[in-house]
C-alpha positions, -999 to 999 in steps of 0.1 A, spaced: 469 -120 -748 471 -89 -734 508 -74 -752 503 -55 -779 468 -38 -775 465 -4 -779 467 20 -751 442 25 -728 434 45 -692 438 20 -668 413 33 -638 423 4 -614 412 10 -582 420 -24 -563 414 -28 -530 441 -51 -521 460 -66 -495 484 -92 -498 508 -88 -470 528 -119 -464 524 -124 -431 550 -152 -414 569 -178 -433 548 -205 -414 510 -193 -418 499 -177 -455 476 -150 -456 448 -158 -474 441 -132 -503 406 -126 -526 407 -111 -561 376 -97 -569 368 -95 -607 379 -57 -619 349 -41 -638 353 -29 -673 344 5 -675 335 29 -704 360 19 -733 369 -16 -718 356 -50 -727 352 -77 -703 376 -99 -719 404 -76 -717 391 -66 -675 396 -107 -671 427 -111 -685 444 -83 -662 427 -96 -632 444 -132 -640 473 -108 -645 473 -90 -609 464 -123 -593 497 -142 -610 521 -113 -594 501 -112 -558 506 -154 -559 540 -145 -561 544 -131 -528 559 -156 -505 531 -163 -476 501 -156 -496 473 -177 -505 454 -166 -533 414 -174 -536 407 -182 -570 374 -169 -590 359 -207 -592 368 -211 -552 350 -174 -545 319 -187 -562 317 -217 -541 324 -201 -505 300 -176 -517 257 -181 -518 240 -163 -546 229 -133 -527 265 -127 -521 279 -132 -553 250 -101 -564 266 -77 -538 303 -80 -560 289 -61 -584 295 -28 -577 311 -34 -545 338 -10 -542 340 6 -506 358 -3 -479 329 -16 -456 313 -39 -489 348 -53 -495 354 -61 -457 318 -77 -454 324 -97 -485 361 -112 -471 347 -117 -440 322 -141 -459 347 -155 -476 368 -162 -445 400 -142 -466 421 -117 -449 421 -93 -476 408 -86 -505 413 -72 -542 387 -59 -566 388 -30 -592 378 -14 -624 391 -9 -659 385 24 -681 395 39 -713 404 74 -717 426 89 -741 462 72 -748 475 66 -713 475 46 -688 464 52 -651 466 25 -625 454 30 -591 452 6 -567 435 2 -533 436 -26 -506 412 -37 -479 426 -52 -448 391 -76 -433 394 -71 -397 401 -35 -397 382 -22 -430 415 -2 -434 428 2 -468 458 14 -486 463 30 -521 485 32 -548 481 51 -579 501 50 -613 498 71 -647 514 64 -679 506 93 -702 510 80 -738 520 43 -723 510 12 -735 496 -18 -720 531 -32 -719 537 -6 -690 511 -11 -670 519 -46 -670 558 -42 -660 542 -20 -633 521 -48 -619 553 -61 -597 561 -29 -579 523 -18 -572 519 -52 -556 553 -50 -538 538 -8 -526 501 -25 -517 520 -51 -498 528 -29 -473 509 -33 -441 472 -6 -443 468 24 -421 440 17 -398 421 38 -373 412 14 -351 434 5 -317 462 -17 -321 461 -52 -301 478 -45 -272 461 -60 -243 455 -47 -215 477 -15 -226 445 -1 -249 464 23 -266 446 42 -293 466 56 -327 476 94 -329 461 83 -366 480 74 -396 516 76 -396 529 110 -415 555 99 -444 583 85 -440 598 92 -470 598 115 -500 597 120 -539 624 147 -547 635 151 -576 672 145 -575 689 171 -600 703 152 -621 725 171 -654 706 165 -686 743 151 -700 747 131 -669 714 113 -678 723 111 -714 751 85 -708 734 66 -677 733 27 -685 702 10 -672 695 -26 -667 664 -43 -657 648 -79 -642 625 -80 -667 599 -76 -640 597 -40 -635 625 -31 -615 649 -5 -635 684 3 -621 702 30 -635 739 46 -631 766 69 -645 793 50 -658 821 80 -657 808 93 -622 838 108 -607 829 94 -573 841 58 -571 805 50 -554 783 74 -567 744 67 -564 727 46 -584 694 50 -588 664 14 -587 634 15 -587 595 5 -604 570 24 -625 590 53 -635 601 61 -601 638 57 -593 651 65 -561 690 73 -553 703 43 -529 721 49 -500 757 35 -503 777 23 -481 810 10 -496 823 -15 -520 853 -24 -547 861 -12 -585 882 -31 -606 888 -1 -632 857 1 -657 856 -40 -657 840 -48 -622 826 -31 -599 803 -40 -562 785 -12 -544 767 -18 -509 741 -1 -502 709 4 -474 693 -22 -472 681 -30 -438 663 -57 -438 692 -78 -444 707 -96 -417 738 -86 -429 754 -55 -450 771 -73 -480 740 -91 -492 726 -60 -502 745 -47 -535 745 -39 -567 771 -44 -595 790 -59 -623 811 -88 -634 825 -110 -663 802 -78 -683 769 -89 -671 752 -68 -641 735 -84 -611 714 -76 -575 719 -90 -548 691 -89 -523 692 -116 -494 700 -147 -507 687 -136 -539 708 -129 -564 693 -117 -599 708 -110 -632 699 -76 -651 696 -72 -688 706 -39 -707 677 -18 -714 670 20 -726 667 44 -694 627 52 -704 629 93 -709 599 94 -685 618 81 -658 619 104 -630 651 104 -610 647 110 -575 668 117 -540 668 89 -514 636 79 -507 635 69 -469 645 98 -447 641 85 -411 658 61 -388 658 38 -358 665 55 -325 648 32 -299 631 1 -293 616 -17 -264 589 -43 -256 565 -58 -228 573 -92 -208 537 -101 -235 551 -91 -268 538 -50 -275 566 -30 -292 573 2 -290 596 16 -320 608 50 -322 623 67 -352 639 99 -361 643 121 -392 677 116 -404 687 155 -411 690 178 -398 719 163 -375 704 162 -343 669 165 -350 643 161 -327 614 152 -351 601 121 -330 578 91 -341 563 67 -319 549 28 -334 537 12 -312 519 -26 -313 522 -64 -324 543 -75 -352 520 -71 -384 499 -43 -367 510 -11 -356 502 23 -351 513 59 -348 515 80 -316 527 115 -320 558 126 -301 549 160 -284 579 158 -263 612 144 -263 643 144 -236 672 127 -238 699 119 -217 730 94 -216 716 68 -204 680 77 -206 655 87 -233 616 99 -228 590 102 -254 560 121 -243 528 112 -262 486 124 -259 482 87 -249 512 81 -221 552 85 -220 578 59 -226 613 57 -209 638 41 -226 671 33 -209 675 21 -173 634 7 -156 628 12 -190 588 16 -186 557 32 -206 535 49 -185 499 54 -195 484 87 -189 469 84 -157 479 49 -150 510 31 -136 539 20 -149 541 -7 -172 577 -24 -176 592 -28 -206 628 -46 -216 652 -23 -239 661 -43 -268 692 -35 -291 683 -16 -323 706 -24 -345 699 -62 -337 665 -60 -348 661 -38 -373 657 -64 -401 626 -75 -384 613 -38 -379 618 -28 -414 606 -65 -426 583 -88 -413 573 -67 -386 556 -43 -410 556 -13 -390 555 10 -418 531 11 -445 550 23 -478 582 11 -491 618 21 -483 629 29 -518 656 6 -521 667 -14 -548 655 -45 -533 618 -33 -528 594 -57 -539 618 -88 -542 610 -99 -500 
């Protein structure tokens, strides 16, 4: 219904949230109808709604709330205050009514030829929200449907919230939203190195592309959604000649390196992600495409919890070598929050991480100490044994990694 229309400026702002939260208890998700606004019709509003709903019921551990079961959870009173509810507070109030625990609404505009896509999510419980915003300058509707995928998988990430994490009797109050984790560089490529890049695709948004006569055996390759496609971090693989080929790359939240790759067989590419392995199809690398450096520039330096389940994560940048650009996370799995590192020293066998709120020890009595309080002890856990979880279902960070398998979890 919707293929083939002419071009329009998609002004989506969706408040959404559709984090799936464990395997064994969905999170239940309501789509609010996205207005049409100047230069839209109703009908074409409807049909991308249905559309944005289809990809967020997609997403393992999500329950989608239909428009019919909305109507019925909801008296008439409440039904008047959708229209036009489009703030954080409105939107909480009205999933709160509905008993959801986040929510999706938004509007559709016309402006020109493009296409812009925004998109914003409302978490109930906390009011926080998260956004995501797209623009396809002479695009089509085509695009902005291929682009649903990856702003669902960015949306999916877990909202930045203000409000203290649940800690118990720890009460430890955010530094405020985490700065960045990663970045949008642009990557350098050679205009000729670009000109004979091959690029395959799902078919569902994701866009892989790669130089075929790269004189590194395991060059980059660049994946990504919505124009955006970030270098991958690679860590080995084979080459048969120009037949074959399997590249490993970053991936960590993957139990195990290997089922993270990329690469090609029998002439037909593939992705492996998991226990997921998908086939790509040849497409044309679209000359918007914008061809950026590694996205994620941080890693895992420490982690440690209490005897009740409160984890404190630290990360560092990964360049400079042996830099000393600390963050803190500290919380629950599926909500945590950001305490700023004002201090770091670290020994051989002992690491603390000074903060506004308290200072952590990692290492032997491992301990977090709130300011003016006592000790609280903590148990050092092995990084590199959980950082699957940290990076995954934990959701300690709010905006994806850049990795080839974003979006496919």
């Amino acid at each position: 219904m919707l293929r083939g229309m002419r071009p329009l400026l998609l002004s989506v702002v969706v408040s959404c949230s559709l984090l799936a939260a464990s395997a064994s208890l969905a999170r239940k998700v309501g789509v609010l109808p996205l207005s049409a606004g100047a230069g839209v019709d109703g009908k074409t509003a409807a049909a991308l709604t249905e559309a944005l709903a289809g990809e967020l019921a997609r997403v393992p551990g999500t329950d989608v709330i239909t428009q019919a079961q909305m109507r019925a959870l909801l008296d008439l009173e409440a039904q008047r205050r959708l229209v036009g509810c489009d703030d954080d507070s409105c939107m909480a109030q009205i999933g709160a009514a509905l008993g959801v625990d986040e929510l999706i609404g938004g509007s559709v505009s016309l402006v020109g030829s493009s296409w812009l896509v925004g998109v914003r999510k409302v978490e109930v419980k906390t009011a926080g929200s998260r956004l995501a915003d797209r623009r396809f300058k002479g695009g089509s509707l085509d695009d902005v449907l291929d682009a649903l995928p990856g702003l669902v998988a960015e949306v999916s990430q877990a909202a930045p919230s203000a409000a203290p994490v649940p800690t118990g009797a720890l009460a430890i109050a955010p530094s405020g939203p985490a700065p960045a984790g990663g970045s949008d560089k642009d990557a350098g490529v050679a205009p000729a190195v670009r000109k004979r890049m091959i690029a395959v695709a799902d078919g569902k948004g994701l866009v892989i592309a790669y130089d075929p006569k790269s004189e590194d055996s395991f060059a980059p390759f660049y994946a990504g959604r919505d124009g955006a496609l970030f270098a991958q971090r690679i860590s080995g693989g084979g080459r048969e000649g120009d037949k074959s080929f399997d590249i490993v790359f970053w991936e960590p939240r993957v139990a195990e390196r290997w089922r993270a790759a990329f690469g090609k067989k029998d002439g037909k590419h593939w992705l492996q992600c998991g226990d997921q392995k998908i086939e790509l199809s040849p497409r044309a690398l679209p000359s918007s495409a914008r061809l950026l450096q590694v996205r994620w520039q941080r890693r895992l330096a420490q982690l440690a919890r209490t005897e009740d389940g409160v984890y404190f994560v630290v990360d560092v940048a990964r360049e400079p070598e042996g830099s000393r650009d600390f963050r803190l996370h500290v919380g629950r799995p599926g909500a945590f929050s950001y305490l700023r590192v004002d201090e770091a020293m670290l020994e051989r066998d002992e690491s603390v991480f000074t903060t506004a709120q308290g200072r952590l020890n990692v290492g032997h009595g491992a301990s977090w100490t709130p300011k003016g309080g006592a000790p609280v002890p903590l148990k050092a856990l092995p990084v590199e044994d959980h950082a699957a979880e940290v990076y995954g279902a934990w959701r300690v960070y709010g905006e994806p990694l850049g990795t080839a398998c974003d979006g496919l979890w």
